[in-house]
Backbone bond lengths (Angstrom), bond angles and torsions (degrees), N, CA, C in turn:
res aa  C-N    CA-C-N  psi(-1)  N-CA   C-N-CA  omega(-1)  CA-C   N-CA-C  phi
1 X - - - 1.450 - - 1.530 107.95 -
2 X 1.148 117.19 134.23 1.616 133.55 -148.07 2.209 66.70 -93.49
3 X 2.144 96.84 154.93 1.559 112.38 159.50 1.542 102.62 -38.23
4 X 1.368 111.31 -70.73 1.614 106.28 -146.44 1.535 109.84 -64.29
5 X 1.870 118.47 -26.94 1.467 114.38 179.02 1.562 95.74 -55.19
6 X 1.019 99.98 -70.53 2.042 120.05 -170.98 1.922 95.06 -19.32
7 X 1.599 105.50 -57.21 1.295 91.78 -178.88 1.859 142.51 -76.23
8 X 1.677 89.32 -10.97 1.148 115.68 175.06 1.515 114.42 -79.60
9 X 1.437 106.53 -38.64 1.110 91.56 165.67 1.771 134.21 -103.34
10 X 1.126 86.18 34.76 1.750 105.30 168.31 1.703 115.99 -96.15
11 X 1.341 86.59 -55.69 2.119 93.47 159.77 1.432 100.77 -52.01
12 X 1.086 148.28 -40.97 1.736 137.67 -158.07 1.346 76.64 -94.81
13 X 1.160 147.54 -66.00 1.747 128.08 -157.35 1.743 92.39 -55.54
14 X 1.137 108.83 -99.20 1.860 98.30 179.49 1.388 124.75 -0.63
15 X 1.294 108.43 -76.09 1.673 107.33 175.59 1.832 107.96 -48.61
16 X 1.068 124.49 -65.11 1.232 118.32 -176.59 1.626 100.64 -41.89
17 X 1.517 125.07 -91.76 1.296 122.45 173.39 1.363 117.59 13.62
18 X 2.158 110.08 -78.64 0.833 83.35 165.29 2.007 154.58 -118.68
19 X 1.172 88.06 51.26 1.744 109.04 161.77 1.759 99.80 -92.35
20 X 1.129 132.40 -1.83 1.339 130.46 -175.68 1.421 113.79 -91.79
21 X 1.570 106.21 -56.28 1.232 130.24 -165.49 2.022 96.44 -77.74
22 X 1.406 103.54 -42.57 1.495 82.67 175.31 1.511 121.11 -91.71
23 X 1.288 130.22 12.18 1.073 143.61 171.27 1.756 116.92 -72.17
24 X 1.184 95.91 -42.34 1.574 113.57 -166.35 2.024 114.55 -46.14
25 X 1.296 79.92 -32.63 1.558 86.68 -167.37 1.506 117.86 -106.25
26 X 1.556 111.64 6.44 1.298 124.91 177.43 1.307 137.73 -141.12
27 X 1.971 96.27 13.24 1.434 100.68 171.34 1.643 95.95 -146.64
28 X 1.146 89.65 108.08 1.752 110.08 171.54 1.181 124.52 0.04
29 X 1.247 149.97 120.92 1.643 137.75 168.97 1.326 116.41 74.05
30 X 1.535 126.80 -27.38 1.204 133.36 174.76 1.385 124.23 -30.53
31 X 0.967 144.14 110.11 1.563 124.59 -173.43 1.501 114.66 -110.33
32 X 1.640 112.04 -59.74 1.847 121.17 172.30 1.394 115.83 -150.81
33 X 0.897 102.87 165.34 1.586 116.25 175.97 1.574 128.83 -105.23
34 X 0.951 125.29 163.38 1.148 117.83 172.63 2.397 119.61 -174.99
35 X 1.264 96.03 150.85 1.514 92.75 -167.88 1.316 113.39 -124.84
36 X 1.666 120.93 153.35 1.223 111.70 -170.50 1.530 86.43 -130.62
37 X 1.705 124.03 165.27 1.286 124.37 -176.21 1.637 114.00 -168.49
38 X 1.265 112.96 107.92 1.181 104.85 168.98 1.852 122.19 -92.30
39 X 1.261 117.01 89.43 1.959 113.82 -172.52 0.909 129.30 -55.91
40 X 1.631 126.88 -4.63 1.451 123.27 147.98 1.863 132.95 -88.93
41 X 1.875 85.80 35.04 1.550 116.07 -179.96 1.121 91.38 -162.54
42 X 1.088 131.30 56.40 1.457 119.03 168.42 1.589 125.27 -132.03
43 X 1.247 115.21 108.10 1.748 106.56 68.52 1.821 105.33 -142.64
44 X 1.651 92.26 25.27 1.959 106.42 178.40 1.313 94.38 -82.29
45 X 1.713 125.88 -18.92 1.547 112.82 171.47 1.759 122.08 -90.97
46 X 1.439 116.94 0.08 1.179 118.35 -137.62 2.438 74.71 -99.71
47 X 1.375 98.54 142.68 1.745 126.69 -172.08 1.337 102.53 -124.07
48 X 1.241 121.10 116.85 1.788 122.49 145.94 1.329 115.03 -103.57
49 X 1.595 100.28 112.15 1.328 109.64 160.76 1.360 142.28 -91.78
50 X 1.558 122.05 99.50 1.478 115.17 -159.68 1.520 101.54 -98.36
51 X 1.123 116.44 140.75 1.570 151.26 -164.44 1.518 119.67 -102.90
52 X 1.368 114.21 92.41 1.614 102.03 174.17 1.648 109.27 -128.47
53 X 1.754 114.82 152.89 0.898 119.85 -176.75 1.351 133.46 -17.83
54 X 1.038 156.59 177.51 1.267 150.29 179.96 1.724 109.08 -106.51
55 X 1.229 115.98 -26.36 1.388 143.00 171.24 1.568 108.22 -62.67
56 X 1.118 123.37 -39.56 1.941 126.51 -171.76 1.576 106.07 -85.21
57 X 1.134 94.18 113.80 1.338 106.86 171.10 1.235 126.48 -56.53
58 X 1.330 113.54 156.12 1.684 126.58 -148.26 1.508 94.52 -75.62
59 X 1.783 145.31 -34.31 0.951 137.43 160.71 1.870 123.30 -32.55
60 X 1.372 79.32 -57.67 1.637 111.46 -157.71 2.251 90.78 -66.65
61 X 1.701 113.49 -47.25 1.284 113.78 164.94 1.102 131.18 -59.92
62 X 1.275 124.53 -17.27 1.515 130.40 166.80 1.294 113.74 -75.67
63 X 1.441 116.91 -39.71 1.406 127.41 -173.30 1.769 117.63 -61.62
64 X 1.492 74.87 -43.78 1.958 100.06 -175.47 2.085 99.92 -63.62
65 X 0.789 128.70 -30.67 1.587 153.61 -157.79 1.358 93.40 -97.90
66 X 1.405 132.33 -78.97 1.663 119.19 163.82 1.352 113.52 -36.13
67 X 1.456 141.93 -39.57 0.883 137.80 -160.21 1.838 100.81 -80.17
68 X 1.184 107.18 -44.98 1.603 128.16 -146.45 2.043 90.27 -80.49
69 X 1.619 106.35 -55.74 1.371 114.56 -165.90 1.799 106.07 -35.51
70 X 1.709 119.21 -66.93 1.536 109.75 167.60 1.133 134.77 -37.41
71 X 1.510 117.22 -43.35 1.279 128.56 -172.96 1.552 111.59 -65.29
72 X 1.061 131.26 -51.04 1.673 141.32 149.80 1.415 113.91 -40.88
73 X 1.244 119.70 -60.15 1.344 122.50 159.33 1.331 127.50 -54.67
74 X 1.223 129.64 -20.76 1.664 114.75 148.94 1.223 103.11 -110.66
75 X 1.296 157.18 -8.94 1.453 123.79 136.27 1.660 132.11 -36.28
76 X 1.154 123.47 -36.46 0.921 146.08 175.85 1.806 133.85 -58.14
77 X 1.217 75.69 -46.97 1.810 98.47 -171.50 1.140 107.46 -53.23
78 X 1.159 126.00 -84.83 1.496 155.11 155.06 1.437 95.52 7.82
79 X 1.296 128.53 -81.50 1.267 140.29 171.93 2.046 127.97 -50.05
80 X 1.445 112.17 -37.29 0.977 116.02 179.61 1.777 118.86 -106.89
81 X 1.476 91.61 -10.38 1.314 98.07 176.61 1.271 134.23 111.01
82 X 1.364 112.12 -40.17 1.350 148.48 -163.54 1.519 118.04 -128.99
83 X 1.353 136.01 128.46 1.536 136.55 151.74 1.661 96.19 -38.38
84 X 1.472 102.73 134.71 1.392 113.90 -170.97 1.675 89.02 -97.87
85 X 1.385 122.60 133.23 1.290 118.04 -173.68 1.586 117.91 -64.60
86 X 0.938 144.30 152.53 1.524 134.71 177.69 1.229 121.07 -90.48
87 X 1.480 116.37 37.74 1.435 134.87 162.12 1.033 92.38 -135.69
88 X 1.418 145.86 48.66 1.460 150.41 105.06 1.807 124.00 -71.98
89 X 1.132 90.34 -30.45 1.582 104.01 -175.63 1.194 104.43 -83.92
90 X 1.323 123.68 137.33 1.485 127.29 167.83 1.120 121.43 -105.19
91 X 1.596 132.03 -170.79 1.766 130.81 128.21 1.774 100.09 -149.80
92 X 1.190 79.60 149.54 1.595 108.23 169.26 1.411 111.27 -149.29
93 X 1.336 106.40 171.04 1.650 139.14 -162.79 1.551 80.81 -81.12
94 X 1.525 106.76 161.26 1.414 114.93 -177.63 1.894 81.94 -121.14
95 X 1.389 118.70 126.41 1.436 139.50 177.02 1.420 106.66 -75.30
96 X 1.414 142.54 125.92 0.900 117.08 151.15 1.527 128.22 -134.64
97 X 1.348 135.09 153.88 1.688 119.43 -173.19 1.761 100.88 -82.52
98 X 1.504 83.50 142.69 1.700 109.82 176.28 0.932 100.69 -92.45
């Protein structure tokens, strides 16, 4: 990872963080976030994956995901330049071993 990715993608950890940290307590099932990025595709490679309990129902996960998609999307902007399309953003069930 070239200086300037490394730093670019330190602003996207922060911003995510915090859309994460204030998310937690006001959108249902939500649990964490997380991003994947390749910078010699970027930012047509750049994925948010949002993470909710395995317990919240698929209503209640869609809802949380409408809620979540803007919030990433103007965290985001600012930093990448661009409205991140909302078929970058994901959600899935968070897996866990019993």
């Amino acid at each position: 990872m070239r200086k300037t990715d490394k730093k670019l993608d330190n602003q996207i950890v922060k911003a995510l963080t915090g859309v994460c940290e204030a998310s937690k307590n006001d959108v249902s099932g939500f649990d964490w976030l997380t991003h994947e990025v390749n910078y010699q595709r970027f930012p047509d490679s750049l994925v948010i994956t949002l993470v909710f309990t395995e317990s919240t129902p698929e209503a209640v996960l869609q809802h949380g995901l409408n809620q979540l998609v803007p919030r990433v999307q103007d965290a985001l902007a600012p930093i990448i330049g661009i409205r991140l399309p909302a078929h970058q953003i994901e959600a899935r069930y968070e897996h866990q071993v019993h």
